[in-house]
C-alpha positions as a Markdown table, in Angstrom:
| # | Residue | x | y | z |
|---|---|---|---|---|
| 1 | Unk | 52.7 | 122.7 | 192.8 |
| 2 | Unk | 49.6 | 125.3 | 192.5 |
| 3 | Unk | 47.6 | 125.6 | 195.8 |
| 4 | Unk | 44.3 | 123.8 | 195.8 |
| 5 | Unk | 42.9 | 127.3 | 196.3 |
| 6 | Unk | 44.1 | 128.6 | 193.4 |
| 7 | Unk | 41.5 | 126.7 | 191.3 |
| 8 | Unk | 38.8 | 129.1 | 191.7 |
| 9 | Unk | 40.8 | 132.0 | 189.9 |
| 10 | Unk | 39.7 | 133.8 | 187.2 |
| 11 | Unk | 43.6 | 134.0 | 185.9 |
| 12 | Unk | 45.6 | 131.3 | 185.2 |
| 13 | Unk | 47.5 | 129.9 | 188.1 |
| 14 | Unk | 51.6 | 129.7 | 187.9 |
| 15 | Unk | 53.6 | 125.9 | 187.4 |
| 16 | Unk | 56.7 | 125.1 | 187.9 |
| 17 | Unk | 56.8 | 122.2 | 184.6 |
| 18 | Unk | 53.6 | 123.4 | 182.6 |
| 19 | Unk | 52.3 | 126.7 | 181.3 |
| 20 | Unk | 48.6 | 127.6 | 181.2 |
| 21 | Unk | 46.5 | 130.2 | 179.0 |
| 22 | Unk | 43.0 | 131.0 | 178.8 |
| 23 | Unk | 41.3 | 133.6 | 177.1 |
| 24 | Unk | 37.7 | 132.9 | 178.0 |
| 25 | Unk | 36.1 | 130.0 | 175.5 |
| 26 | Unk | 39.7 | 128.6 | 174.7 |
| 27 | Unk | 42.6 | 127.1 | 176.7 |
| 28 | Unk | 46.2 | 125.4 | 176.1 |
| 29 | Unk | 47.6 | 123.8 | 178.5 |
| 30 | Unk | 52.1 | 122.8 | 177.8 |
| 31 | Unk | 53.8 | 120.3 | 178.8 |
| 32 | Unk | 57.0 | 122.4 | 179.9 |
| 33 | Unk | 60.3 | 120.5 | 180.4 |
| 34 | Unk | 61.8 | 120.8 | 176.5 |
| 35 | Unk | 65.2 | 119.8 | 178.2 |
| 36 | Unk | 63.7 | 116.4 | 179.5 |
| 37 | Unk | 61.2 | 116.4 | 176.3 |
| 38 | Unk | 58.3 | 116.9 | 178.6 |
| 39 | Unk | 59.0 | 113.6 | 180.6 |
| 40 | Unk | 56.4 | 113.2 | 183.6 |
| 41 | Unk | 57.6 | 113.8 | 186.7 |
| 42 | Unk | 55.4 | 113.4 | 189.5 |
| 43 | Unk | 55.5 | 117.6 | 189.9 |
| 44 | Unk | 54.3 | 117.9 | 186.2 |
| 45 | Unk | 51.8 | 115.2 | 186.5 |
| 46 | Unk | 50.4 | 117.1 | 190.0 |
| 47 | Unk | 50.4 | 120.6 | 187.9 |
| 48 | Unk | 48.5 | 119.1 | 185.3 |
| 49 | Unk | 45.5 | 117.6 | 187.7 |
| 50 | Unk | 45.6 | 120.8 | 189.1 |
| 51 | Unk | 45.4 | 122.7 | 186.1 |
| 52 | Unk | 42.7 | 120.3 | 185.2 |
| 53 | Unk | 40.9 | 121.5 | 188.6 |
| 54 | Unk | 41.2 | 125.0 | 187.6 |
| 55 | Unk | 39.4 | 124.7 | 184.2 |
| 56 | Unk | 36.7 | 123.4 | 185.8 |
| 57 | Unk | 35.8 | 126.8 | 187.7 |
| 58 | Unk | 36.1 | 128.9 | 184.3 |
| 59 | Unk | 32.6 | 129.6 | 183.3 |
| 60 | Unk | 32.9 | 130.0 | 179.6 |
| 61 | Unk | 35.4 | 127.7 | 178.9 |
| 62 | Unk | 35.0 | 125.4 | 176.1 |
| 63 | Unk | 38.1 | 124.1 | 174.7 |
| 64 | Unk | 41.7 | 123.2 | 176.1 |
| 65 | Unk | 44.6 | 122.6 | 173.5 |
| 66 | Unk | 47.2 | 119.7 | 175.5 |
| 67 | Unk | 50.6 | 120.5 | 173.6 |
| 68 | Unk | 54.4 | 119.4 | 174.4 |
| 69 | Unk | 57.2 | 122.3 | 174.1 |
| 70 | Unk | 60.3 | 122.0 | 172.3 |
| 71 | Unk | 60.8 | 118.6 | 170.4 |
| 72 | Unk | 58.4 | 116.6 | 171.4 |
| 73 | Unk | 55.3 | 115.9 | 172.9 |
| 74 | Unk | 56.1 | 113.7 | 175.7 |
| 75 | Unk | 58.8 | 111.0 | 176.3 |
| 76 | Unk | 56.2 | 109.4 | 179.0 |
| 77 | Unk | 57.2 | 108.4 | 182.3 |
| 78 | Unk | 60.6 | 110.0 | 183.7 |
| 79 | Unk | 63.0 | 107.4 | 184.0 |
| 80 | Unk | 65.2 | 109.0 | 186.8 |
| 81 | Unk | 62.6 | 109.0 | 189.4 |
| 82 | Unk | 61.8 | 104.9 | 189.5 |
| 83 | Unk | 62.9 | 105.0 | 192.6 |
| 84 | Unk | 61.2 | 107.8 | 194.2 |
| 85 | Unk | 59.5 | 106.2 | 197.6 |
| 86 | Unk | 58.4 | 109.5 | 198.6 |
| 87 | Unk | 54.7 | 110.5 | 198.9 |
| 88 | Unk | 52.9 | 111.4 | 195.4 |
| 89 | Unk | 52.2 | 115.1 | 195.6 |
| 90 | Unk | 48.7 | 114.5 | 193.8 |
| 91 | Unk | 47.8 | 112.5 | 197.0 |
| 92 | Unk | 48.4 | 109.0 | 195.5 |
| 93 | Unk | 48.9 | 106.3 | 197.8 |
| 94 | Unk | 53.1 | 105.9 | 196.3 |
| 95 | Unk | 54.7 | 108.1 | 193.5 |
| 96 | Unk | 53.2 | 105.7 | 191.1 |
| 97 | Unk | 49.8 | 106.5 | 191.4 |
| 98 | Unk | 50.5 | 110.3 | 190.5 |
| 99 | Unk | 49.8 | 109.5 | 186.6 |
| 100 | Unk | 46.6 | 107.7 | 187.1 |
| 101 | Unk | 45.1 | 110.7 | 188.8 |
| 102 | Unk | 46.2 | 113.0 | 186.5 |
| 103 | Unk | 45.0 | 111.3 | 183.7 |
| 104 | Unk | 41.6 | 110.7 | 185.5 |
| 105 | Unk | 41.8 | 115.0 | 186.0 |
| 106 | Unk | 42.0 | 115.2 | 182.4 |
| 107 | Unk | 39.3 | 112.7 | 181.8 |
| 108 | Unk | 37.0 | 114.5 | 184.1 |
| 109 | Unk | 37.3 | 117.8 | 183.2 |
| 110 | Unk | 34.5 | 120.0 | 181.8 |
| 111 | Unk | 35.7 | 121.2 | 178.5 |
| 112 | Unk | 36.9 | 119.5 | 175.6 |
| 113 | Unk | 40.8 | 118.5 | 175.5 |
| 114 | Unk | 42.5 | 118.3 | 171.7 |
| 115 | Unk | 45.6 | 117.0 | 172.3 |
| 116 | Unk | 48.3 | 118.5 | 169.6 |
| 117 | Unk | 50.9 | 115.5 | 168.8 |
| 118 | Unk | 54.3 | 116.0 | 167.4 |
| 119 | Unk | 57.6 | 114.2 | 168.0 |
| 120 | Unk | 57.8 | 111.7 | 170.6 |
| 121 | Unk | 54.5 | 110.4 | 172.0 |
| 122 | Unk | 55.7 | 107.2 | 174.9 |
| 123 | Unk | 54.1 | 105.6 | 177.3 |
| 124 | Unk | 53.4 | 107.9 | 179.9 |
| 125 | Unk | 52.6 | 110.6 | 177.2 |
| 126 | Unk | 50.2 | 108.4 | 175.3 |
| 127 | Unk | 48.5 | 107.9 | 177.9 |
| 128 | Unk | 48.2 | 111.9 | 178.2 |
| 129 | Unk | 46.9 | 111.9 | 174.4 |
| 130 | Unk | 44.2 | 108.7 | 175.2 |
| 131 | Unk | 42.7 | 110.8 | 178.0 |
| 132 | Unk | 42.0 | 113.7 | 175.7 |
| 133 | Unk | 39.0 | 113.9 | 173.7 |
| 134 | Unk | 40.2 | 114.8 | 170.1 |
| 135 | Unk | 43.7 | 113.9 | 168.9 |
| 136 | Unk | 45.6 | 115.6 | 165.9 |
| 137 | Unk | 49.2 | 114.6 | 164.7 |
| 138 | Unk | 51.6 | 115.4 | 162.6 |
| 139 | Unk | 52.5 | 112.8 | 160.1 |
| 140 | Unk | 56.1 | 112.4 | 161.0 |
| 141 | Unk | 54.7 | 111.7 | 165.0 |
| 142 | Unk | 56.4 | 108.4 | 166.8 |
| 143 | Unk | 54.1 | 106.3 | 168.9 |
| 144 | Unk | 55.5 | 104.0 | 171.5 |
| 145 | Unk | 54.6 | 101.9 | 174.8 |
| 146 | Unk | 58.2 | 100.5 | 176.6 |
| 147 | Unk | 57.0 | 99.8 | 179.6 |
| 148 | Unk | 57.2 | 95.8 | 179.2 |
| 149 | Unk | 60.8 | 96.4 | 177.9 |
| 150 | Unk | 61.1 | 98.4 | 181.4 |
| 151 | Unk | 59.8 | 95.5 | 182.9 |
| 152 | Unk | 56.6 | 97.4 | 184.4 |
| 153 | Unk | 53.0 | 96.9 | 183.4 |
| 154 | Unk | 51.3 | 100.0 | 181.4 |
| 155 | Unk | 49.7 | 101.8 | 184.1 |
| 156 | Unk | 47.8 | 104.8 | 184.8 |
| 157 | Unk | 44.7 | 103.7 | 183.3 |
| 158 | Unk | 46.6 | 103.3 | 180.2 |
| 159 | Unk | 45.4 | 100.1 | 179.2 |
| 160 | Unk | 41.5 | 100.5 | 179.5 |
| 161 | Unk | 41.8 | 103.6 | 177.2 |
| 162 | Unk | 43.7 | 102.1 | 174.3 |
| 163 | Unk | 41.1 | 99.3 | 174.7 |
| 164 | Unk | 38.8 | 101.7 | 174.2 |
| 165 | Unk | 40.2 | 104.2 | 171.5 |
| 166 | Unk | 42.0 | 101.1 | 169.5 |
| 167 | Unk | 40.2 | 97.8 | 170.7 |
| 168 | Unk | 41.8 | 94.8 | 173.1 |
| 169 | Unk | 43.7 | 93.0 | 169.7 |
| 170 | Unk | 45.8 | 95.9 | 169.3 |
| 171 | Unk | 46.4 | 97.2 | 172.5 |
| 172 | Unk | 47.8 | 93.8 | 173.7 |
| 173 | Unk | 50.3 | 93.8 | 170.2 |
| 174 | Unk | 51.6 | 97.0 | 171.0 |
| 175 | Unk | 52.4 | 96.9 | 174.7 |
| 176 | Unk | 53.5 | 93.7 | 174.8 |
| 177 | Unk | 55.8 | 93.8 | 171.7 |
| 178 | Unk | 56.5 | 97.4 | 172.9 |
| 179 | Unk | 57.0 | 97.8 | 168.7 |
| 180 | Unk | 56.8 | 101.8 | 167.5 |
| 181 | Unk | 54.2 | 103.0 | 165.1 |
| 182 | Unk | 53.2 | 106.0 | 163.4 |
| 183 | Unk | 50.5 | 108.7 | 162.6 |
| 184 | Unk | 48.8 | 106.6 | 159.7 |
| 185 | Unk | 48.6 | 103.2 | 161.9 |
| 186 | Unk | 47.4 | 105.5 | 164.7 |
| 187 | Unk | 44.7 | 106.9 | 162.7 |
| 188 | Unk | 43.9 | 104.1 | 160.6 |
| 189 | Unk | 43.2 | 102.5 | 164.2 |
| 190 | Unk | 41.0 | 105.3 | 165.0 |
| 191 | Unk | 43.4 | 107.1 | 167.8 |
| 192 | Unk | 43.8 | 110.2 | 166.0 |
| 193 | Unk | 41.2 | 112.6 | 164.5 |
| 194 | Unk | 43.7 | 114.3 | 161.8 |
| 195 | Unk | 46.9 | 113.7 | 160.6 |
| 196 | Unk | 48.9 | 116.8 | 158.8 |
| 197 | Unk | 52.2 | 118.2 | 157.5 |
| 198 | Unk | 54.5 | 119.3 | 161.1 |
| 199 | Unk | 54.2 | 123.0 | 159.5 |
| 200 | Unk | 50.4 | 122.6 | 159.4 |
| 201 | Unk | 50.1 | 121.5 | 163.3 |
| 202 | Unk | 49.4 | 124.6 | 164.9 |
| 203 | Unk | 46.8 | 125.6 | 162.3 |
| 204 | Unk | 44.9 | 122.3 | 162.1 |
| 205 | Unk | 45.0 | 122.5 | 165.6 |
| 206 | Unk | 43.5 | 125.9 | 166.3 |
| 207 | Unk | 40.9 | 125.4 | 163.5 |
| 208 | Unk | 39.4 | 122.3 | 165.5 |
| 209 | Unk | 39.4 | 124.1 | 168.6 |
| 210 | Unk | 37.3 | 127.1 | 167.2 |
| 211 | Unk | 35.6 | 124.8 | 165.4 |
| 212 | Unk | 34.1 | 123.1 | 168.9 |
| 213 | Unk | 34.3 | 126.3 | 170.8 |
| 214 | Unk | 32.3 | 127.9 | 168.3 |
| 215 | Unk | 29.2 | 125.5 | 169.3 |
| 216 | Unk | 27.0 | 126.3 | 172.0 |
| 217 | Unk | 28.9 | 125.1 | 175.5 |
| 218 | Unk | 26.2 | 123.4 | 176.9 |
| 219 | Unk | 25.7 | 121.3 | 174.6 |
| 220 | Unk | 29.2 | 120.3 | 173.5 |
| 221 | Unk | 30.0 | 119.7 | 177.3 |
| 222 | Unk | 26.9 | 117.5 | 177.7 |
| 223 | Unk | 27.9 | 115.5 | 174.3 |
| 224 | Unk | 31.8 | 114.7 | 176.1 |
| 225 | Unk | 29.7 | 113.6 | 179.3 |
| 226 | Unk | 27.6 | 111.5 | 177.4 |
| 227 | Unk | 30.0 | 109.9 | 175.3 |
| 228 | Unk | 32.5 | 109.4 | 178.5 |
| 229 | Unk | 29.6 | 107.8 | 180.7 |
| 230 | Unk | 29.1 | 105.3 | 177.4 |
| 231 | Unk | 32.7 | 104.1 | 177.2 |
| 232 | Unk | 33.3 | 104.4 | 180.9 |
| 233 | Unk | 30.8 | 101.5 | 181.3 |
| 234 | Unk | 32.7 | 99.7 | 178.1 |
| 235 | Unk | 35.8 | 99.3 | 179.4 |
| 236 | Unk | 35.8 | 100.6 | 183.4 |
| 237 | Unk | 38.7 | 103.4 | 183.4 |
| 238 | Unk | 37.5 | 103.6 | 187.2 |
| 239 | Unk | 39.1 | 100.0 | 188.3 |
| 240 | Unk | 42.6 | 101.5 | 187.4 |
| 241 | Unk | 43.0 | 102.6 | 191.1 |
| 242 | Unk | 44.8 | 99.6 | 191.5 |
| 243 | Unk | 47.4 | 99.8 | 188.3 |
| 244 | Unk | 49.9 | 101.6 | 191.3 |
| 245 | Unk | 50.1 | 98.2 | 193.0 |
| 246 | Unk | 51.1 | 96.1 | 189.5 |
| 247 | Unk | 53.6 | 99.0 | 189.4 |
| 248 | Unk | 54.8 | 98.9 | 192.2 |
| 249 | Unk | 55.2 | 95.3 | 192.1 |
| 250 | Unk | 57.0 | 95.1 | 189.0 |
| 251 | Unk | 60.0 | 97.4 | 189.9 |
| 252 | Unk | 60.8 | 94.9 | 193.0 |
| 253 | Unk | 60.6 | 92.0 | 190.7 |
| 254 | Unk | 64.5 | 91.0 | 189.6 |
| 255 | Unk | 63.8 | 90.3 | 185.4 |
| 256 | Unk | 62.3 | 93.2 | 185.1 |
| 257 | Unk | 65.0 | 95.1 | 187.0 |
| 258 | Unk | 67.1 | 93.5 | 184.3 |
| 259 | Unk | 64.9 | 94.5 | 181.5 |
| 260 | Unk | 65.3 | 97.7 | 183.1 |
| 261 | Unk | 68.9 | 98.6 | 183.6 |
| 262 | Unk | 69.4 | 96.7 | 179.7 |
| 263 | Unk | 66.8 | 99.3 | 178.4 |
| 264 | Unk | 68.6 | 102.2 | 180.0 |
| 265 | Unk | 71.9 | 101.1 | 178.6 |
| 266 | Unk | 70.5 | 100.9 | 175.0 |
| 267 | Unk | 69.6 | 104.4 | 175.6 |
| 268 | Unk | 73.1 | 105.8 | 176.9 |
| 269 | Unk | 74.3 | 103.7 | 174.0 |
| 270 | Unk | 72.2 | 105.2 | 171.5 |
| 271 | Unk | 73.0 | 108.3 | 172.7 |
| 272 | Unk | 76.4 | 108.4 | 172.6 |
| 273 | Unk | 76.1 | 107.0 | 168.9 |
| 274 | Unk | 74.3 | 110.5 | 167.9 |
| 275 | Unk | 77.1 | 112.4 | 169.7 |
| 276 | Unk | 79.1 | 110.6 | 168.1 |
């Protein structure tokens, strides 16, 4: 993890699990575990809060681009450290608060995020896409929220910002039923801001970035802190401190550890049929 003193740099600080590049007015920030398709470790959940620091301290900086290497965006929440008791190395009170304050970086942060959705978008990594500003997808994209089939609560602040980007009907079908869906139910619902061909991603992508960096910053960076302080007060992203004790809870509780190990043999399962 990036020293806190690091932030004030002019040039880009080094991660272990993301990548970072700035050229002055625009950023992109990676998601950079392709072999785990970008799940969130508590490292790579640190790295980004600090990288989400570090923009803050670049004085022409406009525009951030959130992408996923490899095949997907993110597969959320990484499964193989549930049971990580050590301390959360973005200075949460467990491991589980570590995604709560990095979404809450990302949130904060001065210039505008676009997050750039392709392949698998779960849980964790949704959550990742809500806290940006601007979403764009491609049209083959697949959303889902398993956390209830894992037997935990969505945390992380997750809930409020569905609420907010999709309204409380939806958000309670989707993570309760845990059901997938897809780019045009996702912009139909008003998460995403474009849907396009997978080929057209990157372009779509850098043509809304240049399209918001091209404005005058004080103005587009006043206009994000406007419209945050609005839906702040809507649906109170701030009282999500405590979505690490529901967490925490629900891994101790025995049907849910059920839920748990039942989900994770579906997925050795389904993995072996592909190898197969």
């Amino acid at each position: 993890m990036a020293d806190a003193t690091l932030s004030r740099w002019s040039e880009p600080p080094e991660f272990e699990t993301i990548t970072v590049a700035c050229d002055g007015r625009r950023a992109t920030l990676t998601l950079n575990r392709p072999e785990r398709l970008n799940a969130l470790s508590n490292l790579l959940m640190a790295e980004v809060a600090d990288a989400a620091a570090w923009f803050d301290h670049q004085p022409d900086l406009r525009v951030v681009v959130v992408r996923g290497e490899g095949r997907a965006f993110s597969a959320g929440f990484d499964l193989t450290v549930f049971d990580d008791e050590g301390p959360s190395p973005a200075g949460g009170r467990v491991p589980a608060d570590t995604g709560r304050l990095m979404a809450d970086a990302l949130e904060r942060t001065s210039p505008v995020l676009i997050a750039a959705l392709h392949g698998h978008v779960v849980g964790g990594g949704l959550v990742v896409a809500a806290a940006c500003d601007l979403r764009v997808a491609t049209d083959d994209v697949s959303f889902s929220i398993p956390e209830v089939d894992l037997g935990i609560p969505l945390a992380w602040g997750g809930i409020p910002r569905l609420v907010r980007e999709v309204g409380p009907a939806l958000t309670k079908e989707l993570v309760m039923t845990c059901r997938p869906f897809g780019a045009d139910e996702a912009l139909n619902a008003g998460f995403l801001n474009r849907v396009v061909a997978a080929a057209d991603l990157d372009a779509a992508v850098d043509e809304l970035a240049e399209s918001v960096a091209s404005r005058p910053r004080a103005a587009v960076l006043a206009t994000k802190r406007h419209v945050n302080a609005v839906t702040d007060q809507m649906v109170g992203t701030g009282r999500s401190w405590s979505d690490a004790d529901g967490l925490t809870a629900a891994l101790r509780d025995p049907e849910g550890r059920a839920s748990r190990s039942a989900y994770m043999e579906r997925l050795i399962a389904k993995k072996k049929a592909r190898e197969n």
